[in-house]
PyMOL Python script that loads the backbone (N, CA, C, O; Angstrom):
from pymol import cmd

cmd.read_pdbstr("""\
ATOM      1  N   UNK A   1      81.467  40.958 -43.596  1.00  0.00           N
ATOM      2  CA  UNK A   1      82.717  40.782 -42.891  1.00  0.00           C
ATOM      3  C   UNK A   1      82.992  41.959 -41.948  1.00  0.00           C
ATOM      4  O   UNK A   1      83.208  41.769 -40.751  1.00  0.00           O
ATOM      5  N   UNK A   2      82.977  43.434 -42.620  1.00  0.00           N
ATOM      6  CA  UNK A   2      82.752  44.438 -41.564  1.00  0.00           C
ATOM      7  C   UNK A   2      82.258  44.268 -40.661  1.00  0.00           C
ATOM      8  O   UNK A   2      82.952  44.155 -39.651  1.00  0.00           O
ATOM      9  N   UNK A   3      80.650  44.153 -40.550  1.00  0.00           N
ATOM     10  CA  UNK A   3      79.591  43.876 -39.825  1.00  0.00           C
ATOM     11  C   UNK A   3      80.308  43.006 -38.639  1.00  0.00           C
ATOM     12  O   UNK A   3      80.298  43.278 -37.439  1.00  0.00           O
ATOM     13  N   UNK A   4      80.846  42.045 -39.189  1.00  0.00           N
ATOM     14  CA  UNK A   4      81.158  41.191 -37.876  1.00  0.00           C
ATOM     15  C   UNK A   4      82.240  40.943 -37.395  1.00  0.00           C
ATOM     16  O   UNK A   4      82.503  39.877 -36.838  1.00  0.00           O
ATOM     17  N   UNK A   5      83.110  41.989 -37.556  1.00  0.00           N
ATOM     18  CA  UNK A   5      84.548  42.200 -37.540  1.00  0.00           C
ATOM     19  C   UNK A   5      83.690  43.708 -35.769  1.00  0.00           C
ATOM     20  O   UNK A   5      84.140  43.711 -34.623  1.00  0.00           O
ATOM     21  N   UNK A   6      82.512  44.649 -36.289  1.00  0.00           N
ATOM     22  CA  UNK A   6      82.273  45.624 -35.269  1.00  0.00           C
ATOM     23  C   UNK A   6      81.452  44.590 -34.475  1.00  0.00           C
ATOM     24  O   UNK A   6      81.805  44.539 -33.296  1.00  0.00           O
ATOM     25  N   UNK A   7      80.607  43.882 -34.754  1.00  0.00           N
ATOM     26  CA  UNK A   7      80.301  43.298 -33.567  1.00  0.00           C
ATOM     27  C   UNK A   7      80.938  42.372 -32.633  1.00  0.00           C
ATOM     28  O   UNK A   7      80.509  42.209 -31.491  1.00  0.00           O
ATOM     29  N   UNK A   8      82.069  41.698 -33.157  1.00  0.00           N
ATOM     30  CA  UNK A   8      83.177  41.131 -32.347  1.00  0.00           C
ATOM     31  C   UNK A   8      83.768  41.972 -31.548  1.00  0.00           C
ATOM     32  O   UNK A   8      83.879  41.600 -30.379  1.00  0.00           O
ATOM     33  N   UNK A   9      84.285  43.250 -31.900  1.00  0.00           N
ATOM     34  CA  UNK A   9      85.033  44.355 -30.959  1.00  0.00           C
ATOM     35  C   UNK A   9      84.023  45.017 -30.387  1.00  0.00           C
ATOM     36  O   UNK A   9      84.474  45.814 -29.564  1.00  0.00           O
ATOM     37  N   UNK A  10      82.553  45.051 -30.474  1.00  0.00           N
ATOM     38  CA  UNK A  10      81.691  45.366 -29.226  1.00  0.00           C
ATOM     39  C   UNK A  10      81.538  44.817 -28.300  1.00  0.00           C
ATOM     40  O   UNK A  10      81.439  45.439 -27.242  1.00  0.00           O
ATOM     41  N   UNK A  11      81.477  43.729 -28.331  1.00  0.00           N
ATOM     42  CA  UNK A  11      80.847  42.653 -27.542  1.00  0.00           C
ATOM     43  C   UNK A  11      82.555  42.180 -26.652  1.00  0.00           C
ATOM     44  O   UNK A  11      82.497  41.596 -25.570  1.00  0.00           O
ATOM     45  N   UNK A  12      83.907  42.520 -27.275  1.00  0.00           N
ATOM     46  CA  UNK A  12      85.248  42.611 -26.095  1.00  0.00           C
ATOM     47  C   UNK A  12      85.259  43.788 -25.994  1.00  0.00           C
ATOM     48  O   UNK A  12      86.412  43.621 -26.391  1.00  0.00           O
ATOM     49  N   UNK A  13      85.146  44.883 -25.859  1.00  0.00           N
ATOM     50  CA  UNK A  13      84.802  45.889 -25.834  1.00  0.00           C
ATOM     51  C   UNK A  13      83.566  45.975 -23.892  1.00  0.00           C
ATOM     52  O   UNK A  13      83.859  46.334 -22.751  1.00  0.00           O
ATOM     53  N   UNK A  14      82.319  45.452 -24.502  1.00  0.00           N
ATOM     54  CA  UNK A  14      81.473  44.972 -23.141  1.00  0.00           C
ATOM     55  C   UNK A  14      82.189  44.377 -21.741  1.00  0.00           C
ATOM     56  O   UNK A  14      82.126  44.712 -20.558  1.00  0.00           O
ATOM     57  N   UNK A  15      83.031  43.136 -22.608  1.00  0.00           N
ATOM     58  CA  UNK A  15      83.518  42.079 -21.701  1.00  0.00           C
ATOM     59  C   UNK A  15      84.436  43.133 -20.917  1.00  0.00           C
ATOM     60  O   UNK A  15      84.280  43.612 -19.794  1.00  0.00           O
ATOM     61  N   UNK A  16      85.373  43.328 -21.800  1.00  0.00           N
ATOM     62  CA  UNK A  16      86.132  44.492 -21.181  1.00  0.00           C
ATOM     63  C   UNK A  16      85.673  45.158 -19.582  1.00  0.00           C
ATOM     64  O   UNK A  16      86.062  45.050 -18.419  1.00  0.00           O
ATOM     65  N   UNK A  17      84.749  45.797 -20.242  1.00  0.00           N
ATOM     66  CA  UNK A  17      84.007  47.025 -19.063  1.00  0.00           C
ATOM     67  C   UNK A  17      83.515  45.894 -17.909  1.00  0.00           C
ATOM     68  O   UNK A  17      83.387  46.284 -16.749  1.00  0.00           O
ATOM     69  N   UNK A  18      83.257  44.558 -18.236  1.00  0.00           N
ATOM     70  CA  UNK A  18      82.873  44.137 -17.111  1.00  0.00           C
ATOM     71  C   UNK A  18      83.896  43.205 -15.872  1.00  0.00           C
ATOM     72  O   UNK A  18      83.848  42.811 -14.707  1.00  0.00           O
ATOM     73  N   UNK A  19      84.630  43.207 -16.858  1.00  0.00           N
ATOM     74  CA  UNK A  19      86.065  42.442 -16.593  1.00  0.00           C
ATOM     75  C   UNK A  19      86.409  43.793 -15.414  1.00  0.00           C
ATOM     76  O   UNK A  19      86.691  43.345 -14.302  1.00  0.00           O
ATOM     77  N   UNK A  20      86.423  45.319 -15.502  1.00  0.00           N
ATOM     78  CA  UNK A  20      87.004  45.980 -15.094  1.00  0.00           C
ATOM     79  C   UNK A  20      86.054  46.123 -14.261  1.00  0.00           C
ATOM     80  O   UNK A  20      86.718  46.606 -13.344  1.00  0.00           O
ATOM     81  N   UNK A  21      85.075  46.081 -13.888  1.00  0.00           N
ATOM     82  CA  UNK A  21      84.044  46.250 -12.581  1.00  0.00           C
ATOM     83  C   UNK A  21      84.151  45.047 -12.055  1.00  0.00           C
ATOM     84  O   UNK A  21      84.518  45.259 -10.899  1.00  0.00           O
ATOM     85  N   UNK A  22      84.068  44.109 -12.184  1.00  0.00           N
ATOM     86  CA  UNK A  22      84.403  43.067 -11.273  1.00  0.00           C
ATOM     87  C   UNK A  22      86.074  43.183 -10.482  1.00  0.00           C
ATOM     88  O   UNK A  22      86.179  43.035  -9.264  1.00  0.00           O
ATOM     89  N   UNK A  23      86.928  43.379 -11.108  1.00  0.00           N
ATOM     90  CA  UNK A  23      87.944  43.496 -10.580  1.00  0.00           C
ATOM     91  C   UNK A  23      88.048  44.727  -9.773  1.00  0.00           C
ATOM     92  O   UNK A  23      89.191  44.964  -9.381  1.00  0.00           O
ATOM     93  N   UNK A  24      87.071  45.623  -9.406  1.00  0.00           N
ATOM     94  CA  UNK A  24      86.893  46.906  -8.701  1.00  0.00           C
ATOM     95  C   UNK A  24      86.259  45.785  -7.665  1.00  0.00           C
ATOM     96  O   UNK A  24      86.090  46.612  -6.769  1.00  0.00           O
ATOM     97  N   UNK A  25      85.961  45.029  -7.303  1.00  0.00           N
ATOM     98  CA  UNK A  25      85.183  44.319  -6.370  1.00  0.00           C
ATOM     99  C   UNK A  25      86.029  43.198  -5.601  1.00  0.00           C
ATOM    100  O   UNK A  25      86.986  42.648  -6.144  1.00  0.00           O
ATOM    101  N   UNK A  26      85.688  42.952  -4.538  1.00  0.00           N
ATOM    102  CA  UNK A  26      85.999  42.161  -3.429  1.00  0.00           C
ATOM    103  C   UNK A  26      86.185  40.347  -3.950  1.00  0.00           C
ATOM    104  O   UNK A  26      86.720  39.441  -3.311  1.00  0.00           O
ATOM    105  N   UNK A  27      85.699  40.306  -4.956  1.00  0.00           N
ATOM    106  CA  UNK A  27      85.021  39.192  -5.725  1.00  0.00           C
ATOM    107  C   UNK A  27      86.751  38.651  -6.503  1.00  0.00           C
ATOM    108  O   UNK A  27      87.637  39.298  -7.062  1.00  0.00           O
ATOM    109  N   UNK A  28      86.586  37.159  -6.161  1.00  0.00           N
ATOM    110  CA  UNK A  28      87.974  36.322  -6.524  1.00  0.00           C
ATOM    111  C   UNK A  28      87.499  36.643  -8.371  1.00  0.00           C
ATOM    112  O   UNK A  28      86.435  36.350  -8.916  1.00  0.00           O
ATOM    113  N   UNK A  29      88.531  37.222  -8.886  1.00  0.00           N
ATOM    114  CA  UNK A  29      88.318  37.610 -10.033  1.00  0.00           C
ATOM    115  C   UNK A  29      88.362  35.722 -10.955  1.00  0.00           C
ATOM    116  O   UNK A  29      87.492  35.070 -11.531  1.00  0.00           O
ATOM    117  N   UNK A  30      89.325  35.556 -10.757  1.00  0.00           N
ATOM    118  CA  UNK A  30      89.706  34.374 -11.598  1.00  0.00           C
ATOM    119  C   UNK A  30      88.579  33.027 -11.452  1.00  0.00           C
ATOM    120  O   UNK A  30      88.290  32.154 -12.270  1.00  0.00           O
ATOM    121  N   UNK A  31      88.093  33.272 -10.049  1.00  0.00           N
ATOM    122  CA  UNK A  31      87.125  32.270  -9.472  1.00  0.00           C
ATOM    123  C   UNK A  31      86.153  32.515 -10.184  1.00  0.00           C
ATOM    124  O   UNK A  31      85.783  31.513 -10.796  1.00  0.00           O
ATOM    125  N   UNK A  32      85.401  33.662 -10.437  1.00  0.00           N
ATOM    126  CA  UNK A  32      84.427  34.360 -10.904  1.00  0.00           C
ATOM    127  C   UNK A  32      84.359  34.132 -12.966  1.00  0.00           C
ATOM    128  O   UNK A  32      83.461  33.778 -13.729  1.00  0.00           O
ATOM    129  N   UNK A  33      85.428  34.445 -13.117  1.00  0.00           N
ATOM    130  CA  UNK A  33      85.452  34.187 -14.746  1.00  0.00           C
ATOM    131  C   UNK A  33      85.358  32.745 -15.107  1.00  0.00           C
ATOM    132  O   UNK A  33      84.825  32.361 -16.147  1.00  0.00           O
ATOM    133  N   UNK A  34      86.013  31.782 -14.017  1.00  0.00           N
ATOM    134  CA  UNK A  34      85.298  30.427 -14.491  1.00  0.00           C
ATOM    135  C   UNK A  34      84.186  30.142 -14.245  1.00  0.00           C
ATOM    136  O   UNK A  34      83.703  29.137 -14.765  1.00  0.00           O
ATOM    137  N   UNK A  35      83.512  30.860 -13.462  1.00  0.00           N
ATOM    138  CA  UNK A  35      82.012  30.295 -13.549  1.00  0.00           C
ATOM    139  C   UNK A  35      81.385  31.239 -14.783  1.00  0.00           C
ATOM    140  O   UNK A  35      80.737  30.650 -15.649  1.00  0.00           O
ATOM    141  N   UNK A  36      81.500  32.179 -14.849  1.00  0.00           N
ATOM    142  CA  UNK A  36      81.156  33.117 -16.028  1.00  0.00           C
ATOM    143  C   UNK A  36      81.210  32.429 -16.909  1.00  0.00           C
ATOM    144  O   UNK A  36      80.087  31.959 -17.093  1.00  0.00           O
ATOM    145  N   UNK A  37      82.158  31.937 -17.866  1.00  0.00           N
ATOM    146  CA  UNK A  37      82.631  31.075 -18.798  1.00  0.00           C
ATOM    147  C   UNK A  37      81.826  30.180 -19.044  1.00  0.00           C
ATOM    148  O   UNK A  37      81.356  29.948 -20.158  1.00  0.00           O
ATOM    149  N   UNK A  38      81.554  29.509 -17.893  1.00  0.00           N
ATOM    150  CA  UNK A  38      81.168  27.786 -17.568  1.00  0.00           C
ATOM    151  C   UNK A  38      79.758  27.437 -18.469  1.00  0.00           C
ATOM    152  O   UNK A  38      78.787  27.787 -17.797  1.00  0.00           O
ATOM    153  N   UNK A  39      79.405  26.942 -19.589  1.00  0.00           N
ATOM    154  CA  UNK A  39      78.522  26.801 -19.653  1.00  0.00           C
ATOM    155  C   UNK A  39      77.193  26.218 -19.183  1.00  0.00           C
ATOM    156  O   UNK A  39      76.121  26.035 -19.759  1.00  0.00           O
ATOM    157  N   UNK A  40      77.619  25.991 -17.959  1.00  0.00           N
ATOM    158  CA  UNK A  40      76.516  25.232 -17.424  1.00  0.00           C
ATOM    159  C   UNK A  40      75.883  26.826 -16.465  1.00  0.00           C
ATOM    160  O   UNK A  40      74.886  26.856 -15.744  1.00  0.00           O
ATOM    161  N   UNK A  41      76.505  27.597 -16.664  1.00  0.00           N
ATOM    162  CA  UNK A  41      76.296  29.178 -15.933  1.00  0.00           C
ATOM    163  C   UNK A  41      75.287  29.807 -16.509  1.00  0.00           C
ATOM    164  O   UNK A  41      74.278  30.170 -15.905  1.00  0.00           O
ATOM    165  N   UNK A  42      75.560  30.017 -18.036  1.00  0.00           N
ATOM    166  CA  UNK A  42      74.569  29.936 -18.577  1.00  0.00           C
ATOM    167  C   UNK A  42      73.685  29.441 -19.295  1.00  0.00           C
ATOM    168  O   UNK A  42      73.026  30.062 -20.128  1.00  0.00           O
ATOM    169  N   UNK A  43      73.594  28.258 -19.027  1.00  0.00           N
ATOM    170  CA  UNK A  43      72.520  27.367 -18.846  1.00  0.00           C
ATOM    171  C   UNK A  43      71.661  27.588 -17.677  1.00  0.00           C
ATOM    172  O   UNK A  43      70.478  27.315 -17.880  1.00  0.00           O
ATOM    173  N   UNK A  44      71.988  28.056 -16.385  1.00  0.00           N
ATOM    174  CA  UNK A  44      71.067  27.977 -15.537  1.00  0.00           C
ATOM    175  C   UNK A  44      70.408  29.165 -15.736  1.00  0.00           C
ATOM    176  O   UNK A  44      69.186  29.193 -15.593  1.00  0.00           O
ATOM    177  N   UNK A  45      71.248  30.520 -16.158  1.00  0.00           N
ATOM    178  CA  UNK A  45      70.525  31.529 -15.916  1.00  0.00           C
ATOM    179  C   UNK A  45      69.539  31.660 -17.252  1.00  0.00           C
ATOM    180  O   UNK A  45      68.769  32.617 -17.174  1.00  0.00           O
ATOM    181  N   UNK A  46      69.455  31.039 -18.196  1.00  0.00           N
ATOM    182  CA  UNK A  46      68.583  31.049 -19.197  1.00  0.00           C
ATOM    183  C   UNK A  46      67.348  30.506 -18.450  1.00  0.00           C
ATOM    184  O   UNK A  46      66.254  31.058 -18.337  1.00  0.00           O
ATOM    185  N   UNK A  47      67.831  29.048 -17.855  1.00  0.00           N
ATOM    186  CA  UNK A  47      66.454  28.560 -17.248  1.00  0.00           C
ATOM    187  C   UNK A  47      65.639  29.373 -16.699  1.00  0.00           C
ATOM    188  O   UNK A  47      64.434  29.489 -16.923  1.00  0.00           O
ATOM    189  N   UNK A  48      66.579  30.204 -15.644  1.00  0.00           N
ATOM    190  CA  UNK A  48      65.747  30.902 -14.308  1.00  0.00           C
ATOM    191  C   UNK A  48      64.890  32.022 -15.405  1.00  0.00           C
ATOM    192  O   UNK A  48      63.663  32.118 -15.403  1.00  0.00           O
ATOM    193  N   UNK A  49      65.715  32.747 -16.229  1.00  0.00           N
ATOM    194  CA  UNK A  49      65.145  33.521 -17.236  1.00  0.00           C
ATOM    195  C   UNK A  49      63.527  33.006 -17.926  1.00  0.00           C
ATOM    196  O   UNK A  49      62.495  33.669 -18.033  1.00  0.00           O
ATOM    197  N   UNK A  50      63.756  31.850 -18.241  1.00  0.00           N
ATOM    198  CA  UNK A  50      62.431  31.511 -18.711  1.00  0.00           C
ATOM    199  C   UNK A  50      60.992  30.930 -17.579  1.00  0.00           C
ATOM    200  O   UNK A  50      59.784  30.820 -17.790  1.00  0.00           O
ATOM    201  N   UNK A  51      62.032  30.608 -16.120  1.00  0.00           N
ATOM    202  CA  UNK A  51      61.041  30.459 -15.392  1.00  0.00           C
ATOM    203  C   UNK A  51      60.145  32.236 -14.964  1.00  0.00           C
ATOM    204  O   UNK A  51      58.938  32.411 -15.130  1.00  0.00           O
ATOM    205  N   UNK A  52      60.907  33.086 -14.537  1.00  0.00           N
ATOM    206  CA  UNK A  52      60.727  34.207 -14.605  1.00  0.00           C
ATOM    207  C   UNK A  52      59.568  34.496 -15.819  1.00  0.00           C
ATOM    208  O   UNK A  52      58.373  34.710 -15.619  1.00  0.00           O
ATOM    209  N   UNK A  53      60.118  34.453 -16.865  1.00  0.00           N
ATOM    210  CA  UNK A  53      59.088  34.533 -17.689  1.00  0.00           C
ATOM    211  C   UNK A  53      57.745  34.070 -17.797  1.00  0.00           C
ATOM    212  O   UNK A  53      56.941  34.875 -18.266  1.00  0.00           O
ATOM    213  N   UNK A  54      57.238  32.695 -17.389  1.00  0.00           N
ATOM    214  CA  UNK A  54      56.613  31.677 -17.028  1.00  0.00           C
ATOM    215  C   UNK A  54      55.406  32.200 -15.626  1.00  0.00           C
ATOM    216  O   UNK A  54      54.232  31.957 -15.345  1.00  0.00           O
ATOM    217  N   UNK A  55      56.404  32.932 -15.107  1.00  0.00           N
ATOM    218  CA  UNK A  55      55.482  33.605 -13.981  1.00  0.00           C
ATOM    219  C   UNK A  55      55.084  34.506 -14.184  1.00  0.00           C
ATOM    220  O   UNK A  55      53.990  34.698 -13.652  1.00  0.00           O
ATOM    221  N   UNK A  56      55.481  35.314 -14.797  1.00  0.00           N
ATOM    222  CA  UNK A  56      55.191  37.098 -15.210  1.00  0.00           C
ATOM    223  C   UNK A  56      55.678  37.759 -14.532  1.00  0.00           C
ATOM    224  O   UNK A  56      55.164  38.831 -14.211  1.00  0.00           O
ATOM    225  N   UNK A  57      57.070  37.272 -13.990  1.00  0.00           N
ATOM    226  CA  UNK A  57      58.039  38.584 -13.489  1.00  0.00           C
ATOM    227  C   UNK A  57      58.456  39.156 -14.083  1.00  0.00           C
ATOM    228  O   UNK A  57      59.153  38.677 -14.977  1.00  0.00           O
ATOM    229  N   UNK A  58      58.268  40.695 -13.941  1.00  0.00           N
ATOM    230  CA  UNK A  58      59.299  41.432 -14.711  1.00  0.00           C
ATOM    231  C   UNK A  58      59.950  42.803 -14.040  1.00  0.00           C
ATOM    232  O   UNK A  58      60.352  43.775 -14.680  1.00  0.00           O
ATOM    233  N   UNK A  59      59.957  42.632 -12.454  1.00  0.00           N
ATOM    234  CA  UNK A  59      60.905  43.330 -11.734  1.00  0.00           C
ATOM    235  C   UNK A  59      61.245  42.343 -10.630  1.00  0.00           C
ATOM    236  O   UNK A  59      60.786  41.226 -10.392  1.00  0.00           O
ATOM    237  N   UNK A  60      62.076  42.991 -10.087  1.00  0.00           N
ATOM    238  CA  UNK A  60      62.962  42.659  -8.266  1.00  0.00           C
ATOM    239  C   UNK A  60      62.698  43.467  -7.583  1.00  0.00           C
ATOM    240  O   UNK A  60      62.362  44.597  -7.939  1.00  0.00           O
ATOM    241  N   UNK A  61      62.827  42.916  -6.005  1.00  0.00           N
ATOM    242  CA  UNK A  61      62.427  41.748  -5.909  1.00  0.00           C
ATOM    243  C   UNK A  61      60.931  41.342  -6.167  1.00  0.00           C
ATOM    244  O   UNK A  61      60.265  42.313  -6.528  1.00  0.00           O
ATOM    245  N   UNK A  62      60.054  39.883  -6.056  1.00  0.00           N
ATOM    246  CA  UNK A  62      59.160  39.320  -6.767  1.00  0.00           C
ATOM    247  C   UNK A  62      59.341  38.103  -6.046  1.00  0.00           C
ATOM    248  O   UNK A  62      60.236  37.258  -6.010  1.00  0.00           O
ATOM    249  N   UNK A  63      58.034  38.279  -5.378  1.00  0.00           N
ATOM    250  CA  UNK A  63      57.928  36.914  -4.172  1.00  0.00           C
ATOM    251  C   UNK A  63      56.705  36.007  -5.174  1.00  0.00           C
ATOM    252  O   UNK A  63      55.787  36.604  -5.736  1.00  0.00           O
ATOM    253  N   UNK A  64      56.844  34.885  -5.242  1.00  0.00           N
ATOM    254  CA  UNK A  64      56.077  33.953  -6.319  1.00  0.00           C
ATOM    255  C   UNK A  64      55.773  33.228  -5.296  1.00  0.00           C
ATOM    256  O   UNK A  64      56.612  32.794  -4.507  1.00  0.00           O
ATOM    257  N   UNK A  65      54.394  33.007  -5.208  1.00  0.00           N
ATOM    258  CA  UNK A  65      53.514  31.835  -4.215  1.00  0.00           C
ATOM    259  C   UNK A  65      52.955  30.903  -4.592  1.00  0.00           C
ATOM    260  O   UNK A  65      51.824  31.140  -5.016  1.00  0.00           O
ATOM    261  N   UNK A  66      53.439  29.376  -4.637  1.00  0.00           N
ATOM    262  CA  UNK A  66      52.971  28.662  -5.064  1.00  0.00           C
ATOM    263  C   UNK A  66      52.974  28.299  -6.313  1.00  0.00           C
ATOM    264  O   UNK A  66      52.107  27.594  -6.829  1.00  0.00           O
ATOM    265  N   UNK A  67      53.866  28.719  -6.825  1.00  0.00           N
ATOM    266  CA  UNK A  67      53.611  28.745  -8.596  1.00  0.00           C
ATOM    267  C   UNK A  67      52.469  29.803  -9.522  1.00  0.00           C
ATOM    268  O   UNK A  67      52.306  30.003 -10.725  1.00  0.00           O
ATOM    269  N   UNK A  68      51.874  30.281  -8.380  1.00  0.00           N
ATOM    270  CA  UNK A  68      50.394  30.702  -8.855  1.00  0.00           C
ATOM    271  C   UNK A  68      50.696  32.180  -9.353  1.00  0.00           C
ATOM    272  O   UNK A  68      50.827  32.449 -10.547  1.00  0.00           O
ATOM    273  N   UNK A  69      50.791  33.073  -8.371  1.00  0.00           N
ATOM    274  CA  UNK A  69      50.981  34.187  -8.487  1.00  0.00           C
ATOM    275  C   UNK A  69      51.867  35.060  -7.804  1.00  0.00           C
ATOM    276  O   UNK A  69      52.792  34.448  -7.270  1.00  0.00           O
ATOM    277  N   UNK A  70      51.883  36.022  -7.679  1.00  0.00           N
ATOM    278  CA  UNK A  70      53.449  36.699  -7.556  1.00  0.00           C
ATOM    279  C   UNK A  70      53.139  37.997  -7.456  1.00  0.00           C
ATOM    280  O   UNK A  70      52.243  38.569  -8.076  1.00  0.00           O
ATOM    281  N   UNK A  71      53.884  38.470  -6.668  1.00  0.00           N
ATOM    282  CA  UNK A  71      53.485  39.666  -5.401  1.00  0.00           C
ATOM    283  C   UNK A  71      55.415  40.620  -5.751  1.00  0.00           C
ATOM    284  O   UNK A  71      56.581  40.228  -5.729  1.00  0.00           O
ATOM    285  N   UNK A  72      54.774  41.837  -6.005  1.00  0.00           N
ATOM    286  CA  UNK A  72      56.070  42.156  -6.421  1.00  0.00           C
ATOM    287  C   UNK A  72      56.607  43.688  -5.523  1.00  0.00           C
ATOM    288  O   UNK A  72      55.720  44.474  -5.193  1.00  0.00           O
ATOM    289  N   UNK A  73      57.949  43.986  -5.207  1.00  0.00           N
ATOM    290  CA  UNK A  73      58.225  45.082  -4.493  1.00  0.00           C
ATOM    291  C   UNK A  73      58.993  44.809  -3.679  1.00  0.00           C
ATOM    292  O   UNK A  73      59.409  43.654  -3.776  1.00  0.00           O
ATOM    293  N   UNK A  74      59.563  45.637  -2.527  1.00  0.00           N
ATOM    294  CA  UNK A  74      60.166  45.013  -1.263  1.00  0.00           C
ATOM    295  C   UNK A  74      58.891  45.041  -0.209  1.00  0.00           C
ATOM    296  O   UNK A  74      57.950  45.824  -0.346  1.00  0.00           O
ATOM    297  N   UNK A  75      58.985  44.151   0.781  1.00  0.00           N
ATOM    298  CA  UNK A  75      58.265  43.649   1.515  1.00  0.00           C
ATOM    299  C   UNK A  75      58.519  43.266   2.543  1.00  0.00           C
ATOM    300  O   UNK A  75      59.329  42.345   2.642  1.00  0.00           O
ATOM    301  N   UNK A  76      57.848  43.901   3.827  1.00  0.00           N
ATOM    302  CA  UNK A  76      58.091  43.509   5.405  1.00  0.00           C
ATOM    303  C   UNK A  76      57.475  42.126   5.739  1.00  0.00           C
ATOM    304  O   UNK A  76      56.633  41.560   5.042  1.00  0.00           O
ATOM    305  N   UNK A  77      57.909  41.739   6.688  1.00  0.00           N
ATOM    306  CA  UNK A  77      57.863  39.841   6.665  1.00  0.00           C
ATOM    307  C   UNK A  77      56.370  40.409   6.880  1.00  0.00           C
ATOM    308  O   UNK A  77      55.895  40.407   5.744  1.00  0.00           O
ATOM    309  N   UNK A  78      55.372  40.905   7.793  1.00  0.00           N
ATOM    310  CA  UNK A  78      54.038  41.108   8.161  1.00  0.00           C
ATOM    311  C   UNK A  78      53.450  40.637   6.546  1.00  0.00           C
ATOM    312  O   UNK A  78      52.850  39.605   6.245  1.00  0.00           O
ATOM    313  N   UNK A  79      53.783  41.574   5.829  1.00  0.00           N
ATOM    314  CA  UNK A  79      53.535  41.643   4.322  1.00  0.00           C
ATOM    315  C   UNK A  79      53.854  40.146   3.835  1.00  0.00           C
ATOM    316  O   UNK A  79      53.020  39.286   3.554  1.00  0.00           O
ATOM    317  N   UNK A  80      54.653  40.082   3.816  1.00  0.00           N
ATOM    318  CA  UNK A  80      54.986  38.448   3.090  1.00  0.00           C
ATOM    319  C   UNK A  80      53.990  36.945   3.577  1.00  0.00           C
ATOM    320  O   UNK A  80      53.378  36.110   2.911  1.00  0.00           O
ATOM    321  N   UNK A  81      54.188  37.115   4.882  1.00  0.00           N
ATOM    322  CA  UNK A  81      53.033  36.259   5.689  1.00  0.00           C
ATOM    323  C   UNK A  81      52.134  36.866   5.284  1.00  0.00           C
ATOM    324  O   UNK A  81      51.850  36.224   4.273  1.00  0.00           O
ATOM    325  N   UNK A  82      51.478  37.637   5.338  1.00  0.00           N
ATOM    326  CA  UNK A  82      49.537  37.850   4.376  1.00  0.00           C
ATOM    327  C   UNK A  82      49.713  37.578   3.427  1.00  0.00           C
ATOM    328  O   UNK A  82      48.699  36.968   3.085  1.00  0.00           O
ATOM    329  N   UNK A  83      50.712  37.613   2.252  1.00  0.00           N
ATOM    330  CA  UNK A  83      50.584  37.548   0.828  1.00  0.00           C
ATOM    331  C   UNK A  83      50.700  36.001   0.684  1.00  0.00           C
ATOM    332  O   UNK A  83      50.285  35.390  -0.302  1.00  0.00           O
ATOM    333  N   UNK A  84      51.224  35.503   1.618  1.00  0.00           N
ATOM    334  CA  UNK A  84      51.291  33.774   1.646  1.00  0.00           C
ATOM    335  C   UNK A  84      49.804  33.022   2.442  1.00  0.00           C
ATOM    336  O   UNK A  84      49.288  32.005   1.978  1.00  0.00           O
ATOM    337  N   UNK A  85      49.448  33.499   3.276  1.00  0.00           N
ATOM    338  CA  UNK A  85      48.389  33.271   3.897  1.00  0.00           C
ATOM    339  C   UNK A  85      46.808  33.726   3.331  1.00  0.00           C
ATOM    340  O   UNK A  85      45.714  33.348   3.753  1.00  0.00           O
ATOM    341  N   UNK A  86      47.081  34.533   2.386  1.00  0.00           N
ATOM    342  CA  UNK A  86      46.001  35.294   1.459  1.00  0.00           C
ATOM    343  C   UNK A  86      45.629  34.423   0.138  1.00  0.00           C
ATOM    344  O   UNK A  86      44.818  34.858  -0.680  1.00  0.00           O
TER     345      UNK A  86
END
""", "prot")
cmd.dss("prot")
cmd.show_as("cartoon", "prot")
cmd.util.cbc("prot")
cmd.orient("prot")
């Protein structure tokens, strides 16, 4: 019951801190917490999470060609056209 009495007040505690950086931002706060909320929000980002995974990304940015393979870093278009044309 302890146990999950501290992990409940960590985890509003988190929300908290993020609640307060978003509202430091330009960003429609209220607009923003319903999509946050929304479970279909995270639903997508799990997906993208496991597509990510699926490819073997594991930084940003990460240009993926073709499904095949995946070219990672920032990158000048010259660069991007060879890595697509390669």
């Amino acid at each position: 019951m302890i146990l999950t009495l501290c992990l409940d007040q960590d985890k509003k505690q988190k929300q908290d801190i993020i609640d307060d950086v978003v509202r430091q931002t330009n960003i429609d706060f209220e607009n923003w917490k319903l999509h946050y909320e929304d479970p279909k929000t995270k639903e997508a980002v799990e997906k993208e999470l496991l597509l990510a995974k699926q490819y073997g990304v594991n930084s940003v940015p990460c240009l993926v060609i073709n499904g095949e393979r995946h070219v990672s870093g920032a990158l000048k278009l010259p660069q991007i056209i060879e890595a697509i044309q390669s």
